[in-house]
DRENSE-841808 format. One line per 10 residues: number of its first residue (from 1); their letters; for each residue x negated, y negated, z negated of C-alpha. Coordinates in steps of 0.2 Angstrom, whole numbers, always signed. Each point is the difference from the previous one (the first is absolute). Layout:
<doros>
NUM) a) X:Y:Z ~ ...
</doros>
This chain:
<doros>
1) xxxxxxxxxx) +3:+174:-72 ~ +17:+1:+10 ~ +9:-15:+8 ~ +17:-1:+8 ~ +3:-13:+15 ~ +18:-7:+2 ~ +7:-11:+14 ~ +14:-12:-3 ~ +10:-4:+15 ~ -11:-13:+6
11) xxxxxxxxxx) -14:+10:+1 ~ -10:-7:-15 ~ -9:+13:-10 ~ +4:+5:-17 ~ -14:+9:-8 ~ -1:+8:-16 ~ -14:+9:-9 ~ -5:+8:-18 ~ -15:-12:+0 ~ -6:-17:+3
21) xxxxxxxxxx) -13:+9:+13 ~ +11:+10:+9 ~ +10:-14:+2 ~ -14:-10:+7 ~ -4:+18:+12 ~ +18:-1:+6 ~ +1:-18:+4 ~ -14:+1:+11 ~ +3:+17:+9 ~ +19:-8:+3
31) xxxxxxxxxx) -7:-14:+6 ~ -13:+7:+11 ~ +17:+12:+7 ~ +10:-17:+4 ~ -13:-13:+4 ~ -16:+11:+8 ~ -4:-13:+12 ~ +1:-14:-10 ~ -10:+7:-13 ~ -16:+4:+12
41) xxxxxxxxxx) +4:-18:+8 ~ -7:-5:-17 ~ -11:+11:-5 ~ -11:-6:+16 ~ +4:-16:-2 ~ -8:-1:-18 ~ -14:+8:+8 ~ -1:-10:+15 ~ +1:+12:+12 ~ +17:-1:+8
51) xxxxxxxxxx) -7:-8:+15 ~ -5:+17:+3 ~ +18:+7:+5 ~ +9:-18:+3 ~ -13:-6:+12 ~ -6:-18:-2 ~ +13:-11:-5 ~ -4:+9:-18 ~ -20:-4:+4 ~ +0:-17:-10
61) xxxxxxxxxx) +10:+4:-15 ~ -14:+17:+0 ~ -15:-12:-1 ~ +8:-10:-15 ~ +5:+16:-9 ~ -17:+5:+2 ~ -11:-14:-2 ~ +12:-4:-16 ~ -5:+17:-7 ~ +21:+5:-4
71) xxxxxxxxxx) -3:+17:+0 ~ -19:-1:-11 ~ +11:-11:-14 ~ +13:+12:+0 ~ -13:+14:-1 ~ -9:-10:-17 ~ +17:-3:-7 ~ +5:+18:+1 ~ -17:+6:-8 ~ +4:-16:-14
81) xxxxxxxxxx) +17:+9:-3 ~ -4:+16:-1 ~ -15:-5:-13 ~ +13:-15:-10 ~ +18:+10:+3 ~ -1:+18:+4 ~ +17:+2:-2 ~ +5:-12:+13 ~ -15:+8:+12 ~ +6:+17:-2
91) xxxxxxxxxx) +19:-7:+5 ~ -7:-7:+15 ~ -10:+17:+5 ~ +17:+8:-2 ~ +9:-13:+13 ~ -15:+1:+12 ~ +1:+21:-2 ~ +21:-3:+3 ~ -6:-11:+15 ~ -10:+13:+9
101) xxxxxxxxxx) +9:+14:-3 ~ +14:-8:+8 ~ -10:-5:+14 ~ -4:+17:+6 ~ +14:+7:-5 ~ +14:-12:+7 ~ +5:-3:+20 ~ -13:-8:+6 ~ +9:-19:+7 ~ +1:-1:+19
111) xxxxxxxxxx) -14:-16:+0 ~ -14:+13:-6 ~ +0:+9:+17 ~ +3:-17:+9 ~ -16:-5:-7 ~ -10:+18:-3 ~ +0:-4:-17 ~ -2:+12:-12 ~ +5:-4:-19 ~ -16:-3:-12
121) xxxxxxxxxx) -4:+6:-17 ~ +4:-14:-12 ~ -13:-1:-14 ~ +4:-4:-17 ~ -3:-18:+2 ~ +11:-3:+16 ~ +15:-8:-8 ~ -10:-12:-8 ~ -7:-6:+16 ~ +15:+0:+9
131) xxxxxxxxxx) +7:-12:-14 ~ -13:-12:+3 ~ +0:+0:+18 ~ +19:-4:-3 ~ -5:-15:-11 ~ -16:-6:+7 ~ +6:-16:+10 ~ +15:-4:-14 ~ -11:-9:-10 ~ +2:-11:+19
141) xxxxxxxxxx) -22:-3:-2 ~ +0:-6:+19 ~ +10:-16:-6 ~ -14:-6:-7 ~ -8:+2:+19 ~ +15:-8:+7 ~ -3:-17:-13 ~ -17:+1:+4 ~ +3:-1:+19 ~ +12:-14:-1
151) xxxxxxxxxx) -8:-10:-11 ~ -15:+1:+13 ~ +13:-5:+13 ~ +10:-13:-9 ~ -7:-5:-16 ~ +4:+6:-17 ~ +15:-8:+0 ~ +8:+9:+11 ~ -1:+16:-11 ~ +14:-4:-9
161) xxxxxxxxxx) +11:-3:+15 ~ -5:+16:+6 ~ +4:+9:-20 ~ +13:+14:+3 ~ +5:+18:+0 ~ -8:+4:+14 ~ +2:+15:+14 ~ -11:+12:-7 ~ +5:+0:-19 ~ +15:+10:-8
171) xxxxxxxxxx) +14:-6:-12 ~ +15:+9:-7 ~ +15:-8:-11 ~ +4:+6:-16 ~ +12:-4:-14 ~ +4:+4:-18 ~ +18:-3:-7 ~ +2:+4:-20 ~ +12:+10:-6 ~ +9:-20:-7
181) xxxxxxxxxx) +4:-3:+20 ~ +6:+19:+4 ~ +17:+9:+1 ~ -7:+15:-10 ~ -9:-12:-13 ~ -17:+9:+6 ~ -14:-8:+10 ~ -1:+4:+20 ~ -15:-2:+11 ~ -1:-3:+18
191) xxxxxxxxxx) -9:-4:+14 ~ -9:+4:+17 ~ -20:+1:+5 ~ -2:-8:+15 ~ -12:+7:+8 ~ -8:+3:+19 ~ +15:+12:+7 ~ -6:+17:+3 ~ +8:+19:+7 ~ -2:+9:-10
201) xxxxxxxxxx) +2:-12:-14 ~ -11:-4:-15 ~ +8:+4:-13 ~ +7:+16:-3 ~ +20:+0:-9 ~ -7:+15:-15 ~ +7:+9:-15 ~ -13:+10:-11 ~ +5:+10:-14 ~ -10:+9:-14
211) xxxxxxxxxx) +2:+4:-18 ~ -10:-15:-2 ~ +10:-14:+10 ~ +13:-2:+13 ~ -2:-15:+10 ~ +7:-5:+17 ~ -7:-15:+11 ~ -11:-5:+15 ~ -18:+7:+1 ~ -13:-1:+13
221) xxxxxxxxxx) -3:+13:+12 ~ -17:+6:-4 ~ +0:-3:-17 ~ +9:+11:-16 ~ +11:-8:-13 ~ +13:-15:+1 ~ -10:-15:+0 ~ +6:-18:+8 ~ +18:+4:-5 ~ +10:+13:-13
231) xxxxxxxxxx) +14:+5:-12 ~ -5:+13:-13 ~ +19:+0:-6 ~ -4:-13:-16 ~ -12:-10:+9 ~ -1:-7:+16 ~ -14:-12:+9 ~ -2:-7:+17 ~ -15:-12:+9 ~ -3:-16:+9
241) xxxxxxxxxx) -18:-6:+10 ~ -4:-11:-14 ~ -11:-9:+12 ~ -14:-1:-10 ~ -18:-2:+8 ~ -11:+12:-7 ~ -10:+3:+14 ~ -17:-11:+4 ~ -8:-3:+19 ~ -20:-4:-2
251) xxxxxxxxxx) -11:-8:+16 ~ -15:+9:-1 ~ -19:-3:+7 ~ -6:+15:+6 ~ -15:+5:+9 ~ -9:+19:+6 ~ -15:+3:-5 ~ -13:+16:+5 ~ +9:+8:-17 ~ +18:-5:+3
261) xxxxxxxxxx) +12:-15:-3 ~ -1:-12:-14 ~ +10:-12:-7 ~ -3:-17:-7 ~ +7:+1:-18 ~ +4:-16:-13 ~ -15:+2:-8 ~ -8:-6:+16 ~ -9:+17:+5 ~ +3:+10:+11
271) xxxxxxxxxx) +6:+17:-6 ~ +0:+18:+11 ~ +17:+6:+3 ~ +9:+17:+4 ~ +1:+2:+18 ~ +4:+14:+12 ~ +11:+7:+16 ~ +14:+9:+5 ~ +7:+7:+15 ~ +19:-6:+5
281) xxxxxxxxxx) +8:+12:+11 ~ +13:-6:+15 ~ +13:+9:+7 ~ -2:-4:+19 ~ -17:-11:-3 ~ -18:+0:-3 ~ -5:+4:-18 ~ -4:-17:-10 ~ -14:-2:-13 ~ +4:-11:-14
291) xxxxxxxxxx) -9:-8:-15 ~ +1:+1:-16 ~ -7:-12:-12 ~ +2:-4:-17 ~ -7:-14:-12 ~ +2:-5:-16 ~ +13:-8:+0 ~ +9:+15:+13 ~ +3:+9:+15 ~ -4:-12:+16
301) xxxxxxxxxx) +17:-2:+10 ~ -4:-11:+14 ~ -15:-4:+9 ~ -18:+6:-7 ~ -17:-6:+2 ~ +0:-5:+20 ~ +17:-7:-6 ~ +17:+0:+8 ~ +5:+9:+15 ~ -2:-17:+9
311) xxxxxxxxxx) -17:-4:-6 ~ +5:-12:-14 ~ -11:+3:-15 ~ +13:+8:-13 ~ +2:+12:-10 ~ +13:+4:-13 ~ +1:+10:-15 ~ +18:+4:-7 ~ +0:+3:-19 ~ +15:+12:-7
321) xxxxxxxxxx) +1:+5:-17 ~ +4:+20:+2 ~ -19:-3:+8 ~ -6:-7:-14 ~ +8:+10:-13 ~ +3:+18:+6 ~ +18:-3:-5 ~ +16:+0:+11 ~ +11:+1:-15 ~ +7:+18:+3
331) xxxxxxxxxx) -1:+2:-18 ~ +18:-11:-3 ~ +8:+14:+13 ~ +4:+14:-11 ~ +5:-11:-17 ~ +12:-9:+11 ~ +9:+16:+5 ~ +2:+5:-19 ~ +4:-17:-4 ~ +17:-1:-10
341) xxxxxxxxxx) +1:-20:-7 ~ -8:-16:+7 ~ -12:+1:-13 ~ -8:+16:+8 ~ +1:-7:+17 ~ -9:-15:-6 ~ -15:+9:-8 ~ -2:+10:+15 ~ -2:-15:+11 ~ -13:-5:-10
351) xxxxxxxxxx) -12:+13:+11 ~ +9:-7:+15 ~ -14:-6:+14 ~ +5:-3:+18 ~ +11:-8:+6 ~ +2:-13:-10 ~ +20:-2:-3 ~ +14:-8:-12 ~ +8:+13:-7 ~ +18:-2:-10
361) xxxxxxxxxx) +8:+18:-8 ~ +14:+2:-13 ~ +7:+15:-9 ~ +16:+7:-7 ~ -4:-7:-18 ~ -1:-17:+5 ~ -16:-7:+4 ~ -8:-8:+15 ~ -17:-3:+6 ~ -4:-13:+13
371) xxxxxxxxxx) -21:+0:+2 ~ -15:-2:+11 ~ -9:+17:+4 ~ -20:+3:+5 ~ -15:-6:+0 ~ -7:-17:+8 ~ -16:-5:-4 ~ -6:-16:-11 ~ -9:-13:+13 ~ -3:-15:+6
381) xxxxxxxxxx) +13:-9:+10 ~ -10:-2:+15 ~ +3:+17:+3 ~ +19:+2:+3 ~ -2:-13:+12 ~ -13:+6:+14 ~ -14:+10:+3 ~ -16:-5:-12 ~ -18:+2:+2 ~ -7:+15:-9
391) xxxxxxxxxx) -16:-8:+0 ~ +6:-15:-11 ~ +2:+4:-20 ~ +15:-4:-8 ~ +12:+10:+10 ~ +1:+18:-13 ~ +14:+9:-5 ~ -2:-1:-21 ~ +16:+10:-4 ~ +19:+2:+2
401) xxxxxxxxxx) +14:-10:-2 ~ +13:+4:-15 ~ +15:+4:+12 ~ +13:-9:-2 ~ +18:+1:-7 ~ +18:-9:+1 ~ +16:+1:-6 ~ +16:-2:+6 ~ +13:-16:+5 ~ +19:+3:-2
411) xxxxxxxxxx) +0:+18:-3 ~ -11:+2:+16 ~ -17:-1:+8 ~ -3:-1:+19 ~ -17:+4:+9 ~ -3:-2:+17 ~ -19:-4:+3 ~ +5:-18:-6 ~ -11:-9:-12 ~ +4:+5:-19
421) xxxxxxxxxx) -10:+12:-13 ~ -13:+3:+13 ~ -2:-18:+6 ~ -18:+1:-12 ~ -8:+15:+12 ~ +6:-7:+15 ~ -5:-13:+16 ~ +16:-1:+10 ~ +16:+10:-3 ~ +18:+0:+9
431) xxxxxxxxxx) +10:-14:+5 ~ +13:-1:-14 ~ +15:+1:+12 ~ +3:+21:-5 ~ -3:-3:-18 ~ +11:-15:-2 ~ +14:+7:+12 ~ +2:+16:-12 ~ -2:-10:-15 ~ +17:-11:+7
441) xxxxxxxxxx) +10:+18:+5 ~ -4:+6:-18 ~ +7:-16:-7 ~ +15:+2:+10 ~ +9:+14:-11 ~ -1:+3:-16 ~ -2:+17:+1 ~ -7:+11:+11 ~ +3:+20:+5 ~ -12:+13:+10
451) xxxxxxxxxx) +12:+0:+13 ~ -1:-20:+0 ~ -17:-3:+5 ~ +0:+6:+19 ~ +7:-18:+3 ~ -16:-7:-8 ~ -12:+13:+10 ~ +9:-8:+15 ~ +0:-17:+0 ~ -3:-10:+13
461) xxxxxxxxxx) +0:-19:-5 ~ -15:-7:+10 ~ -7:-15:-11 ~ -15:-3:+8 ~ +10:-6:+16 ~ +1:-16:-10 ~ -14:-11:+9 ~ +3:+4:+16 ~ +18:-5:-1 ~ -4:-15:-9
471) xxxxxxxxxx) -9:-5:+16 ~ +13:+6:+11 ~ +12:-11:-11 ~ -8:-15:+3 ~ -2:+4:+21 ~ +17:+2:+0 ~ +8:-14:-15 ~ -15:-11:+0 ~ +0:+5:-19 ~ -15:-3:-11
481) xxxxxxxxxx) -5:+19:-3 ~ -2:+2:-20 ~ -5:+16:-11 ~ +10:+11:+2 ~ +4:+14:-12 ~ -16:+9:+6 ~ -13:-1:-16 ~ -18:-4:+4 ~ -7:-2:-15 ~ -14:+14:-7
491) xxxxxxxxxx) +0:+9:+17 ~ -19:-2:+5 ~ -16:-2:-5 ~ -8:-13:-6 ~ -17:+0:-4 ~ +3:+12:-15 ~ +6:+17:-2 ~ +15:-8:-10 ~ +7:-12:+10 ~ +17:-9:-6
501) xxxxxxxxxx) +1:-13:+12 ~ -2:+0:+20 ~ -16:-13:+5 ~ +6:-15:+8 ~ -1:+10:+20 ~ +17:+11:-7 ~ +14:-14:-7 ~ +17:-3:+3 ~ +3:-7:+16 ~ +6:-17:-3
511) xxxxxxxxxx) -8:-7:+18 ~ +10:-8:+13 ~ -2:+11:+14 ~ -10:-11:+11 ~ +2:-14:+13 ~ +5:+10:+13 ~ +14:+9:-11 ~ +17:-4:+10 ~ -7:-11:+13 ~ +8:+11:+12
521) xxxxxxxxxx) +16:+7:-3 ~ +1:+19:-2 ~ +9:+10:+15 ~ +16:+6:-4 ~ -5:+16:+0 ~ -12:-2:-12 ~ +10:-12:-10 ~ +15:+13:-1 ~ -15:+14:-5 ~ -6:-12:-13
531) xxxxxxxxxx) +20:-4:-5 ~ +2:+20:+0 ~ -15:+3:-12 ~ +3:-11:-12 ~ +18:+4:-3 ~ -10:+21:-3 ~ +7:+8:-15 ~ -21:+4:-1 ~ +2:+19:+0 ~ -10:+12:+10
541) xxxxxxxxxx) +12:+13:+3 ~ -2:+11:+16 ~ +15:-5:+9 ~ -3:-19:-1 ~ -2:-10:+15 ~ -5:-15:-12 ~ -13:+11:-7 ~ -7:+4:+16 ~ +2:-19:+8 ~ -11:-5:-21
551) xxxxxxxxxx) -13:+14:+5 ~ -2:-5:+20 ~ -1:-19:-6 ~ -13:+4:-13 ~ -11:+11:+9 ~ -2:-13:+14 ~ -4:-12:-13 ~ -13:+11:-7 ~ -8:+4:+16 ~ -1:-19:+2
561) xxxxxxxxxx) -9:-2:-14 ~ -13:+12:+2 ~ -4:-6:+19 ~ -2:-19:-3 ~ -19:-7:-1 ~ +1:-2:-18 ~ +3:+16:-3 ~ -6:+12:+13 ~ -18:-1:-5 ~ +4:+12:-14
571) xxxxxxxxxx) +9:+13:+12 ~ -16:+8:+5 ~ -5:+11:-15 ~ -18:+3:-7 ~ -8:+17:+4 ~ +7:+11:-15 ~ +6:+18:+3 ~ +14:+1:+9 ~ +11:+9:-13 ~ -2:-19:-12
581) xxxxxxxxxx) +6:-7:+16 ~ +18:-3:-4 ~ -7:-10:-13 ~ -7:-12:+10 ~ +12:-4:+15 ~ +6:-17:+2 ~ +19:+3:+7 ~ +3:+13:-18 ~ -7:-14:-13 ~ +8:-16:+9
591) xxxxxxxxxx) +19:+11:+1 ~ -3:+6:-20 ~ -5:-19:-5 ~ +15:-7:+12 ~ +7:-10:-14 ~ -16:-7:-7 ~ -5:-5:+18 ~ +17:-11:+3 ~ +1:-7:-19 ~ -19:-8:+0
601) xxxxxxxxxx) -3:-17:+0 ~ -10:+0:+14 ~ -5:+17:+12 ~ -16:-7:+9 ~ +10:-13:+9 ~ +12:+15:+7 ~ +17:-7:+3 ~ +10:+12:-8 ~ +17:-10:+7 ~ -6:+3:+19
611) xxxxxxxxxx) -7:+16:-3 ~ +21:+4:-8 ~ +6:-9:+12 ~ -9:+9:+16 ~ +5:+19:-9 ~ +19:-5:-2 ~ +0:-7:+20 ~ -10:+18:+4 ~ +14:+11:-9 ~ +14:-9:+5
621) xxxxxxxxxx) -6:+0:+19 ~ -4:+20:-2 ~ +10:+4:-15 ~ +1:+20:-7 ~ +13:+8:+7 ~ +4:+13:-15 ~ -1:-1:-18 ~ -15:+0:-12 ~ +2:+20:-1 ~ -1:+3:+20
631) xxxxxxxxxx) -19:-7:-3 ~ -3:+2:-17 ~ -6:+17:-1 ~ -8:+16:-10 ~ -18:+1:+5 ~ -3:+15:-10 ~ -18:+4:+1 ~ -5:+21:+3 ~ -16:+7:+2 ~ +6:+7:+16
641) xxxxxxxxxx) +13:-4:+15 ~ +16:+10:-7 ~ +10:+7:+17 ~ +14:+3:-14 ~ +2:-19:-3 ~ +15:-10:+3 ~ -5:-9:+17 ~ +6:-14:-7 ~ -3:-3:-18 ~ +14:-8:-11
651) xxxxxxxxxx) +3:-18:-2 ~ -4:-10:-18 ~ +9:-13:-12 ~ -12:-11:-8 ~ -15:-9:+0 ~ -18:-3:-8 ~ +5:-10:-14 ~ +17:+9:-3 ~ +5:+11:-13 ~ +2:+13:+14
661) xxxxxxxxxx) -18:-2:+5 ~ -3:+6:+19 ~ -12:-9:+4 ~ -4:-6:+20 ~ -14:-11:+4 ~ +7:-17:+7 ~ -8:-5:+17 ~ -7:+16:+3 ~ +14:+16:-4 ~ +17:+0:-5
671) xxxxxxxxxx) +0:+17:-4 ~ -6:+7:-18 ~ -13:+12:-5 ~ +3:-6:-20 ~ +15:+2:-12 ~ +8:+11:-12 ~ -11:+17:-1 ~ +12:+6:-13 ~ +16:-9:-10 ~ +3:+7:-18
681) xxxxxxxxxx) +13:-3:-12 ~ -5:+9:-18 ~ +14:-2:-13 ~ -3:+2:-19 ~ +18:+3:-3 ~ -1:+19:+10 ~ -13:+5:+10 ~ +9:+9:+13 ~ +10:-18:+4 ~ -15:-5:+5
691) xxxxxxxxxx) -5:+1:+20 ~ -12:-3:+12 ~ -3:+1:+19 ~ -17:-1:+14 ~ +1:-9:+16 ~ +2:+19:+11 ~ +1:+15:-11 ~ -9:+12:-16 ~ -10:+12:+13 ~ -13:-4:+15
701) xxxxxxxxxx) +2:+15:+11 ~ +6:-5:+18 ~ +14:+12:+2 ~ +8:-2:-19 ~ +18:-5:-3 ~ -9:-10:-13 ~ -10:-9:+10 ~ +10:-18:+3 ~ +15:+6:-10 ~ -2:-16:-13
711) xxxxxxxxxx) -1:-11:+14 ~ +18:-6:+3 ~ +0:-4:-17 ~ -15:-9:-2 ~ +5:-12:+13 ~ +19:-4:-7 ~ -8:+1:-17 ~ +8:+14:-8 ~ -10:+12:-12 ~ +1:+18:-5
721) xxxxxxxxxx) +4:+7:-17 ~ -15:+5:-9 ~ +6:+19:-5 ~ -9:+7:-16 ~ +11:+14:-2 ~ -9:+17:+5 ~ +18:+10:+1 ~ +5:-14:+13 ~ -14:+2:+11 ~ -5:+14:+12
731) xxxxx) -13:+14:-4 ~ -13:+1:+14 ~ -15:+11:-5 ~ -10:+8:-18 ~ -19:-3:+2
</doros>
């Protein structure tokens, strides 16, 4: 079973085998050769051990990992695939042998001694644990903490103020143009995951080759096959976060007994449950005991039988469907690599489970899919919403949703976590600002080419500043703020999981701004800082000064917000592990609900004109002195301190609710630990004009050339040509 490894002249493997499984052998010993470290950091991490070498900053994500069971679910679904799909199990052994063989026989990375860590043995079922632990929180189940909390602090009205994408949840743009709106008179897709910024990155730029198929894309490191995003040569497909919610919190009663711990169930008994201990080793620190405990409805999260950690009475069960049906849907991995037409791409999505995502996919002989992917379960309502009592009946899973599917509009379709064909398995999605923006570029030009699209994957048109120049309009004018061009309309929960309209907390601002609204006159300063925003061209680029004046003015208003006495009662969170914590902080949830908090009829008697009005008299007194790119920074996250960092990292364009998505947290950081993990063009037309490009570079080793070597491009928003061609590329090694 030989395989050859070629290197194109950014570093990005080419591999090619005589069989499907020495492909999948060859994928993982190449990747295990360029990313070694990366590839232990999550291995422990889907065991919950990586508090172990990373000390304990890693402790609390170990506890949830554990007391979630990741790697037990990824153990039942590997021994449910190798029963159902032996094929695909086999495959996977393959990648996992690649994986360790590469690991003992590449250079070891320099982190390994830094932290007398020795690479493992992956087991069979390791990349399906690692998959989960990826996906775990995208499903974003602590929002339904986070409604819970602030109902409790501000009524249930105020849920809907609060609806938006927050901090902890990932996105990603994506766009299909038919082949009726190209150059070439075949389709294109493009797009860019956003996703929490990570060195090395995570996705990996591939190309595998076998007799069987020859496909080229992004896949996860850890995992075998081209899943999330790929060009076959007559297909091609590519994934958005549908923002579905098909994850389910229960509040349990639990109590010991001399035999254990039960839990009270719907039928009003109480039931024994599955209970035991592990040991959580800490790099530096004492080790800790967890425990584990699982009802009926799951595995117990938060809290147990003496409660949470500050004595209230809670517990919580978190229900996920790989947990209930030994199913992580590796089985769609391999059909998609040999898919050759839309048609096989869509009957392979059919086995598709986790994440759930909106999929869209076209091929050389015309046709275009644009569908809902994985499973979400059939339930009451209640249960998108908040946590529900286990104990009370009526609160069962009784099957799966039919996923959804949708067509196109003008020759295109546009996903961007936005409410559309998922909006029936979803609470809240995306503001609409990203969809709607590249909706308006595609409708700009009537035809559109590969090399085209990089102006769409970097725009910067900032919509959402709309509310809070509307009030900055009326400081400074004395003009009646109205509407805007900002759409509010089916952007948070109601009391239902389908939600088309906001409840009456969430409505266009159509208020006077209050009594006190110019009853002093601003100071010049601020008036010509107000003067100087509203005359903005709205643009986040990185050498804007206006940009930086919007952000400073915004972030003080934000933090004015969430300190005034109607508010700050919800600023101290309840007592959940601290890795659901960004979930649950205040300063995050009011910046991300920013325009919903200034468009309200009324904010808890909060005047929004004064709380304006003392922000632009703040900035214009201490105003930034650079541009919006001198603070609004890179915060790639790495497992460990990297001495071959830049010391400073580079300056960004755009914004949360940009097309170029880099994403700071108003009031609390400029700089930006989310964006574009990967930017992809894939052209039907010639698969070599298509081309792609990752936020640093194809390999993870700290002394490679290829190490940040995308980088420059990634931030000017340039891509590299996807090469296909074996005789272009450069021969490296026979296994």
């Amino acid at each position: 079973m030989s395989a050859e490894t070629y290197r194109d002249a950014w570093g990005i493997p080419h591999l090619r085998a005589d069989s499907a499984a020495g492909l999948a052998r060859a994928q993982g010993r190449v990747t295990a050769r360029d990313r070694a470290w990366q590839l232990e950091v999550e291995r422990h991490r889907a065991q919950g051990t990586s508090a172990s070498f990373l000390g304990p900053e890693a402790l609390s994500w170990d506890r949830l990992a554990r007391r979630a069971r990741l790697a037990d679910t990824a153990r039942r679904c590997f021994t449910a695939l190798e029963r159902q799909d032996p094929e695909t199990a086999a495959w996977v052994r393959a990648y996992v042998d690649g994986v360790n063989e590469g690991l003992t026989t590449g250079e070891p990375a320099l982190e390994f001694a830094r932290t007398g860590l020795a690479p493992g043995r992956w087991e069979p079922w390791t990349p399906l644990g690692v998959w989960l632990a990826t996906h775990i929180l995208f499903a974003g189940f602590p929002a339904k903490l986070w409604r819970e909390h602030i109902a409790a602090h501000l009524g249930p009205e105020a849920v809907a103020l609060f609806a938006a994408d927050g901090p902890g949840t990932a996105g990603s743009n994506g766009w299909l143009v038919s082949g009726g709106r190209t150059t070439t008179g075949h389709a294109l897709i493009a797009g860019d995951p956003h996703r929490f910024i990570e060195e090395p990155g995570v996705y990996q730029q591939i190309h595998l080759s076998c007799p069987e198929f020859d496909v080229v894309g992004l896949a996860v490191p850890g995992v075998p096959g081209i899943a999330h995003f790929g060009h076959t040569g007559t297909v091609a497909w590519a994934i958005t976060n549908a923002m579905a919610d098909y994850q389910d919190l229960y509040r349990e009663r639990l109590r010991r007994t001399g035999a254990g711990v039960e839990a009270l169930g719907p039928d009003g008994t109480w039931h024994r449950v599955a209970r035991h201990t592990e040991r959580i080793d800490v790099a530096g620190e004492e080790t800790v005991e967890v425990e584990v405990i699982e009802t009926g409805r799951g595995p117990v999260i938060a809290g147990g039988p003496e409660g949470l950690d500050d004595g209230t009475p809670a517990a919580l069960s978190l229900r996920y469907p790989p947990r209930v049906t030994a199913d992580l849907g590796f089985g769609a991995l391999l059909p998609l690599l040999r898919a050759r037409t839309v048609a096989d791409v869509d009957r392979a999505l059919d086995a598709w489970t986790e994440p759930v995502n909106v999929v869209q996919a076209a091929d050389t002989g015309g046709g275009l899919l644009h569908r809902v992917a994985g499973r979400v379960p059939v339930r009451p309502e209640a249960n998108g919403l908040r946590p529900v009592p286990a104990w009370e009946p009526g609160h069962e899973w009784t099957g799966w949703h039919t996923p959804p599917r949708a067509g196109l509009t003008d020759g295109v379709a546009v996903m961007a976590n936005q409410r559309g064909p998922a909006t029936p398995l979803g609470v809240e999605f995306a503001p609409p600002h990203r969809a709607d923006r590249i909706t308006a570029l595609l409708a700009g030009r009537e035809r559109w080419s590969a090399s085209d699209m990089s102006t769409i994957h970097t725009d910067t048109h900032l919509a959402s500043a709309t509310p809070l120049l509307a009030h900055i309009k009326r400081l400074t004018t004395g003009t009646t703020p109205t509407t805007g061009t900002t759409p509010t309309t089916g952007t948070t929960p109601t009391t239902g999981t389908t939600p088309t309209t906001q409840t009456t907390g969430a409505t266009p601002l159509t208020q006077t701004t209050g009594a006190a609204t110019g009853a002093t006159p601003l100071t010049p300063e601020a008036a010509a800082l107000g003067a100087r925003l509203l005359a903005w061209d709205r643009r986040m680029d990185a050498d804007s000064t206006d940009a930086a004046a919007y952000a400073a003015v915004r972030a003080a208003v934000v933090r004015r917000l969430a300190a005034h006495p109607a508010l700050a009662p919800a600023a101290a969170p309840p007592a959940y592990p601290e890795v659901l914590q960004p979930w649950l902080a205040l300063v995050p949830r009011v910046a991300y609900a920013l325009e919903h908090l200034l468009r309200a009829d009324d904010l808890y008697g909060i005047d929004r004109a004064a709380t304006v009005r003392a922000a632009l008299e703040e900035v214009a007194a201490d105003p930034p002195a650079g541009t919006w790119g001198d603070t609004h920074r890179l915060a790639p996250w790495r497992a460990l301190p990297d001495a071959t960092a830049p010391a400073r990292e580079p300056g960004l364009s755009g914004d949360h609710d940009c097309v170029l998505c880099t994403s700071p947290v108003p009031g609390l950081t400029d700089r930006a630990a989310r964006g574009p993990a990967a930017r992809y063009v894939w052209d039907l037309a010639d698969r070599q004009n298509s081309r792609w490009v990752v936020p640093h570079g194809a390999s993870g080793a700290p002394g490679s050339a290829h190490r940040r070597d995308q980088q420059a491009l990634w931030l000017t928003g340039e891509l590299v040509p996807v090469v296909t061609d074996f005789t272009r590329l450069t021969k490296e090694s026979d296994d």
